[in-house]
C-alpha positions in Angstrom: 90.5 116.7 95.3 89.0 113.5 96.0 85.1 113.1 96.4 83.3 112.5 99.8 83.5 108.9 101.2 80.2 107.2 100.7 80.0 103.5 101.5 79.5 100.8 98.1 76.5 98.9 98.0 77.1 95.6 96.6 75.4 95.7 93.5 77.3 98.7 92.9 80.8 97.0 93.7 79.6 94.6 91.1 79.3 96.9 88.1 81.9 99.0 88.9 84.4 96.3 89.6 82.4 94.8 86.3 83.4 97.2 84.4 86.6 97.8 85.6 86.6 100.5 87.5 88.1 101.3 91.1 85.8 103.0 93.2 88.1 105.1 94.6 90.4 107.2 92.1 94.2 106.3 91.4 96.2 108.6 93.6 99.8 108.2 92.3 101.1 110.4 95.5 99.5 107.6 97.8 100.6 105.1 95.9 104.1 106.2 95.3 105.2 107.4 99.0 105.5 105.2 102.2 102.7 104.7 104.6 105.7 105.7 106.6 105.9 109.0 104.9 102.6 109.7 104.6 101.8 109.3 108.3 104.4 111.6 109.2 102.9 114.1 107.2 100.0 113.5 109.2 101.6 113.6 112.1 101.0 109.3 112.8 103.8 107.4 113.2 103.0 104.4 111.6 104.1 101.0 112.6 103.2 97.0 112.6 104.1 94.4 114.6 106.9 92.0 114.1 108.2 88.8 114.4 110.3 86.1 112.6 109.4 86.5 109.6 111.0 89.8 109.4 114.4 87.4 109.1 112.9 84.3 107.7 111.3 86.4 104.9 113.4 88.8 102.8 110.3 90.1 100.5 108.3 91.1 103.8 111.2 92.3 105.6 111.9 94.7 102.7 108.4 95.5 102.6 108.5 96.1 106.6 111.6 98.7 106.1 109.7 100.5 103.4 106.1 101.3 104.9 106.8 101.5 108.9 108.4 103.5 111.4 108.2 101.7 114.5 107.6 98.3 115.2 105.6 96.1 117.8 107.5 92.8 119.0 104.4 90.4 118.6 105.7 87.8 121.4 109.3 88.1 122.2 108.7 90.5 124.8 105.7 88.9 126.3 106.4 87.4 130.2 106.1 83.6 128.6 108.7 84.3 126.0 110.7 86.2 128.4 110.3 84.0 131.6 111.3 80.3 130.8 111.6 79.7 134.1 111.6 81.6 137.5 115.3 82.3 137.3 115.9 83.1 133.8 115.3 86.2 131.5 115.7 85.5 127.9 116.6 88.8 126.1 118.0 87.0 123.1 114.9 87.6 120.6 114.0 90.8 122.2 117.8 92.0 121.7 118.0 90.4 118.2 114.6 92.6 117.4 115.8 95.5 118.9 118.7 95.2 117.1 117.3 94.8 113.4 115.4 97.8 114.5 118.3 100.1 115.5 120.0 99.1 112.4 117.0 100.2 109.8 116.5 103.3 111.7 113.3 102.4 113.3 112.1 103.1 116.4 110.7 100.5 118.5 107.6 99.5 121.1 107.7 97.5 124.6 104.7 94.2 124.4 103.9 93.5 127.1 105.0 93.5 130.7 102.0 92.8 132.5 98.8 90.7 131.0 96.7 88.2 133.0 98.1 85.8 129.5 100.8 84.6 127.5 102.1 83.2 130.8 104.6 80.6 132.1 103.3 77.8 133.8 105.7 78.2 136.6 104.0 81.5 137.7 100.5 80.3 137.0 101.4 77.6 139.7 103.2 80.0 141.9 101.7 80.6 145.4 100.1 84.2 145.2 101.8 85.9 148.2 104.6 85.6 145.9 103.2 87.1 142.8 104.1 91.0 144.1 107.8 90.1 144.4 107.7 88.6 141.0 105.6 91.5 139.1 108.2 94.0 140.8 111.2 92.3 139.9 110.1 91.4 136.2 109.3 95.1 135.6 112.1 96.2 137.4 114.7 94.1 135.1 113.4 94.2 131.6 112.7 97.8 132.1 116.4 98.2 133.2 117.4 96.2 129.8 115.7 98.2 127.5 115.6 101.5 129.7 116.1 104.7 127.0 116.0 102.0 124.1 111.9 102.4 123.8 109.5 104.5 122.8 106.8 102.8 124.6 105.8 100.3 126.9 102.3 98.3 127.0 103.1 98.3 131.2 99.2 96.7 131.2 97.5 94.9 128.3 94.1 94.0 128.3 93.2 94.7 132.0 89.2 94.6 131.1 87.1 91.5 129.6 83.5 92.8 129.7 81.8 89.1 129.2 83.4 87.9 132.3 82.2 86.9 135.6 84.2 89.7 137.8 81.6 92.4 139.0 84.7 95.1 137.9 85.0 93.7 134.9 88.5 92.8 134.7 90.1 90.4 133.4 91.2 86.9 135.7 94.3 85.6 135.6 97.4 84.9 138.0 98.2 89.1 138.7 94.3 89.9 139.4 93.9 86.7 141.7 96.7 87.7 143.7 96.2 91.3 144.0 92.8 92.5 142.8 92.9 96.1 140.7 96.3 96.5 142.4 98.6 94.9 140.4 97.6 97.7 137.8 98.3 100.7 139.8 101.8 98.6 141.0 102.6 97.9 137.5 102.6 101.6 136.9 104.1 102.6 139.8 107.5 100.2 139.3 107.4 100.8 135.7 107.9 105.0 136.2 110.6 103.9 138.8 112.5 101.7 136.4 112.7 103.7 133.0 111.6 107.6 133.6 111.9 108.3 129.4 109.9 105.9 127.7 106.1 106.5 127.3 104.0 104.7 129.4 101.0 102.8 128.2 98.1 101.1 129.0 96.7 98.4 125.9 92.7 97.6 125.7 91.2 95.6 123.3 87.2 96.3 122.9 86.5 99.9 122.5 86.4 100.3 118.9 82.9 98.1 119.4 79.6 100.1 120.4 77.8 97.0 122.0 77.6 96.7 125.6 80.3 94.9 125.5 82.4 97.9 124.2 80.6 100.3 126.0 81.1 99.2 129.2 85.1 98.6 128.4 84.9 102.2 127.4 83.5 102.6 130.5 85.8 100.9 132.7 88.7 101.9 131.3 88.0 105.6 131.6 87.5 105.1 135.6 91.1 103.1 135.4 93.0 105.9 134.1 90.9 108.2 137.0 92.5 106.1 139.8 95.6 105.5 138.4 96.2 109.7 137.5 94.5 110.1 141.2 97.1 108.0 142.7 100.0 110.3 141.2 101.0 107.9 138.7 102.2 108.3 135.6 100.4 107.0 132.2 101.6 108.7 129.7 99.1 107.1 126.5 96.3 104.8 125.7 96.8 101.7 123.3 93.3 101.1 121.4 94.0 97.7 120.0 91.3 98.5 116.8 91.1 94.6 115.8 87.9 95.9 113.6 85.0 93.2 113.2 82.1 94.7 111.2 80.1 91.4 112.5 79.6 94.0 115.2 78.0 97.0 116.0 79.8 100.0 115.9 79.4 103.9 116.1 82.4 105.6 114.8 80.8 108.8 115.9 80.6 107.8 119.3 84.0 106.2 119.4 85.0 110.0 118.3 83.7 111.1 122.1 85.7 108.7 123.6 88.7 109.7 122.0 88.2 113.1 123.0 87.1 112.0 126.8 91.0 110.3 126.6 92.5 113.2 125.3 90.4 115.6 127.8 92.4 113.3 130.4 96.1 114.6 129.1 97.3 110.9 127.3 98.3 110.6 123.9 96.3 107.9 121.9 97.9 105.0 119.8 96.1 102.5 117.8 98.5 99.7 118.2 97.0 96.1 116.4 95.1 97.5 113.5 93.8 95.0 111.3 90.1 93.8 110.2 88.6 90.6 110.3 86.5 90.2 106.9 85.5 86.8 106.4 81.8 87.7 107.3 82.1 90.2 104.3 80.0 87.9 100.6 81.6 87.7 97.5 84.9 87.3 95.8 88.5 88.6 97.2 88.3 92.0 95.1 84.4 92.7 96.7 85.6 91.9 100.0 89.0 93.9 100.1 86.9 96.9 99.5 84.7 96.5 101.5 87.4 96.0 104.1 89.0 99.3 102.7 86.0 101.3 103.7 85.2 100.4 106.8 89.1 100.7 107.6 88.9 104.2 106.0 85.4 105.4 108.4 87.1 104.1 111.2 91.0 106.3 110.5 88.9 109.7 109.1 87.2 109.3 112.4 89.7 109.0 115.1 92.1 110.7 113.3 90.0 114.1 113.2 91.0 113.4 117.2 94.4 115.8 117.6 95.5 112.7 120.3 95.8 110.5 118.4 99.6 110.5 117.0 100.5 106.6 116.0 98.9 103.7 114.0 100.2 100.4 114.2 98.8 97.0 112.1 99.4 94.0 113.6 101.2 92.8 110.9 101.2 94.1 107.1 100.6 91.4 104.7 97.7 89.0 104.5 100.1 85.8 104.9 101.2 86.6 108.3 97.8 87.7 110.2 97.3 86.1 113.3 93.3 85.3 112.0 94.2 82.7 110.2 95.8 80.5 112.9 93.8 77.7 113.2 92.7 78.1 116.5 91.4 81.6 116.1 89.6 80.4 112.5 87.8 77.5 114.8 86.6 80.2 117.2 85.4 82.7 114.4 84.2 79.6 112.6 84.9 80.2 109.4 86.9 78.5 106.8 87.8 81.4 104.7 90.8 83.1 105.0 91.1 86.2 106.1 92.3 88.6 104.4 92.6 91.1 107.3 96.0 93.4 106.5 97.0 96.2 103.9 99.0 93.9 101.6 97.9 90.5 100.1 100.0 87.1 100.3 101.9 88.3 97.6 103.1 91.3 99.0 100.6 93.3 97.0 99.0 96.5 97.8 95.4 96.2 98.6 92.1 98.5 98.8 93.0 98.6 103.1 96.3 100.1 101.9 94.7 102.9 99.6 92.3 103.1 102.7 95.3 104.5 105.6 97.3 106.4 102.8 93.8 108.1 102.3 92.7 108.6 105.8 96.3 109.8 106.1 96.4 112.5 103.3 92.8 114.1 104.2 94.2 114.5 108.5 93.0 118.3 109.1 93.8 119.6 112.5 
């Protein structure tokens, strides 16, 4: 039976890594079987996103197939990739992704139809009393394409941005300037219409944080899913992005009562982009992964003690391929470490993080 979960002070990460010894025991059952497996033990089905280099890369690919259930196209299904140009829907890397899924026996997620980003130019520059007809017919079509092919669809992402300037709180962007709130609640409404099987879903960012900023996305959100079950529509789960930044307050307790204020609402809960950003975390790669590894670990016993919650996705597995370390979002964070943000190192390696989910994973109890 393994001991209680306490969190490592540094000086105690130093002798014990010192002296050679993990602080969590070896568990040869989590090492040995599949996050895969050992989330649908748990009843999770575990997944990561996925791009190129699930072809490019033959090491990650075979690492992909091993660990994960279901996968998360990162862009190829996003309106920009999608939407070249007014007339044209490009299928091709969607297909090809659907495709390599099909073929491994894994099941596969829709991201994103609607986000006020990721978009074309041509519809940012499109006059707005024509943004309706092109929101209804982009649903309408992709959903048609891929209609009984999915298990999910992100119909909304990020619909909230709690440091902005709207008195809402939502987020600008072509779809909000055109139709206000409404383009959610249409959204959902075309997307039931087009494919009645696969699950329904609306993506936030945020909530796993218990600043204001958090808070009032928690907030928000909750009064979103209000109107949109008032109106008769269906939403069928919530997507909790959980990109975890310990540079920020957070309350896994409390995040434990929003969970259950979702689930008190009828929705399943996913957390779809799992990863953690830990270049705020001192000290060398082996002090930092742990560290990583226990906060990942607080945040899974937590919100998966929360019957809801039935799916974990990373956004990506390895440490080579996390979306932190584009230079851009290093500028931003402004930091020139690396991150090391996802369960397996550059090398394909397990890591403390991927101990952390097979843990949380083994010890579910509902």
């Amino acid at each position: 039976m393994q001991p209680p979960f306490r969190q490592w002070n540094r000086r105690e990460y130093l002798a014990l890594l010192g002296a050679g010894v993990a602080p969590w025991p070896a568990r040869a059952n989590a090492e040995s079987a599949s996050l895969r497996a050992l989330g649908s033990q748990a009843g999770i089905i575990f997944g990561t996103s996925a791009g190129l280099q699930n072809y490019n890369d033959e090491a990650y690919r075979a690492l992909v197939l091993k660990q994960a259930a279901i996968l998360t196209p990162e862009n190829s299904l996003k309106f920009g990739e999608l939407r070249p140009d007014e007339k044209t829907f490009a299928f091709a890397d969607g297909d090809a992704m659907l495709a390599f899924a099909k073929a491994n026996g894994l099941a596969m997620r829709g991201h994103t139809l609607i986000w006020n980003e990721w978009l074309p130019e041509w519809l940012k520059s499109a006059p707005s009393a024509k943004l309706p007809y092109l929101l209804d017919r982009h649903i309408e079509t992709v959903m048609t394409h891929y209609a009984g092919k999915l298990q999910s669809w992100d119909v909304v992402n990020e619909p909230f941005v709690a440091w902005g300037n709207d008195p809402g709180g939502f987020r600008p962007g072509p779809w909000y300037s055109a139709l206000g709130p409404d383009y959610i609640f249409r959204a959902f409404q075309r997307a039931g219409a087009a494919d009645p099987n696969t699950k329904l879903v609306l993506n936030e960012a945020w909530t796993e944080r218990s600043d204001i900023y958090g808070l009032a996305v928690r907030k928000s959100l909750l009064r979103l899913i209000d109107q949109i079950k008032d109106k008769g529509l269906r939403i069928d789960a919530i997507g909790l992005q959980a990109h975890l930044d310990p540079r920020i307050s957070y309350d896994d307790a409390s995040f434990v009562d929003f969970l259950h204020e979702l689930e008190a609402r009828g929705l399943a809960i996913y957390l779809t982009e799992l990863d953690i950003l830990d270049a705020s975390f001192p000290g060398s790669f082996a002090e930092r992964d742990q560290m990583a590894a226990d906060r990942v670990y607080s945040f899974l016993q937590h919100a998966l003690s929360v019957k809801a919650v039935g799916m974990v996705v990373c956004w990506g597995l390895s440490d080579r391929y996390t979306w932190f370390r584009d230079p851009s979002v290093m500028t931003a964070l402004k930091t020139t470490r690396l991150p090391r943000a996802l369960p397996y190192d550059d090398n394909l390696q397990p890591k403390p993080m991927r101990e952390a989910i097979a843990r949380a994973f083994l010890e579910r109890k509902l």
